[in-house]
N, C-alpha and C positions, 0 to 999 in steps of 0.2 A: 092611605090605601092606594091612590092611582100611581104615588110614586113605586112602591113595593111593585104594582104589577107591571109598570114600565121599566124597572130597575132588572126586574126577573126576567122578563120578554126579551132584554136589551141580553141577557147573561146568556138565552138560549137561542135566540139569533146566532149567537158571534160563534156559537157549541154549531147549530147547524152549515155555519159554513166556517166550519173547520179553522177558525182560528186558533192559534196556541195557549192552551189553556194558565199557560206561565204566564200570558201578558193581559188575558182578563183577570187572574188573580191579582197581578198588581195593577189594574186601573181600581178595580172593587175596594184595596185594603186604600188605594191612594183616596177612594171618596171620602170611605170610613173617617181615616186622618183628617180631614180637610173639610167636614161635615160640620159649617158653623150654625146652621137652620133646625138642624135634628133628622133630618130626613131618614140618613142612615141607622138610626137609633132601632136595634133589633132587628134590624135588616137579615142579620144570620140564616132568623128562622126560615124567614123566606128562602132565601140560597138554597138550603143543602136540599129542598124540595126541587131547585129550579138546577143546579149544579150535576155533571154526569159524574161519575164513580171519578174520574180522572180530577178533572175539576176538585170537585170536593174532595178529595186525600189532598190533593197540594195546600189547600184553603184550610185544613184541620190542621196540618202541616206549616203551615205561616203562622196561625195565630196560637198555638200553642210553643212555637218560637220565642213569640213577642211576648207569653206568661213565663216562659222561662228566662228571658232576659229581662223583665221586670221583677221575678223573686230574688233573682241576683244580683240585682244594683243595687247600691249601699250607698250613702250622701254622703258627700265628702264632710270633717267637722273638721 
């Protein structure tokens, strides 16, 4: 829980002084990847609560990306 509300605080911060919403999205999906602890595990939910309208369309927008280019990969045989 302390991380989710540090992790959210951290999201609306960076919203309050106007950084680019392009480049919190890719620190966020960079944690996600790179989350060997679990921390980010469901983290979502939290976001789109803490995410402003801008934010969150780009975020819905990446990770429905990332299920489209995963229904599409086929293993090489």
């Amino acid at each position: 829980m302390f991380f989710e509300e540090l992790f959210c605080s951290w999201v609306e911060a960076r919203q309050k002084a106007r950084y680019a919403d392009e480049e919190t999205i890719h620190h966020i999906l960079k944690w996600m990847d790179n989350d060997a602890y679990g921390f980010c595990c469901n983290i979502e939910q939290k976001l789109v609560k803490a995410l402003n309208r801008q934010g969150l369309s780009l975020f819905e927008t990446c990770i429905q990306s990332r299920f489209d280019a995963a229904k599409a990969w086929k293993p090489l045989m």
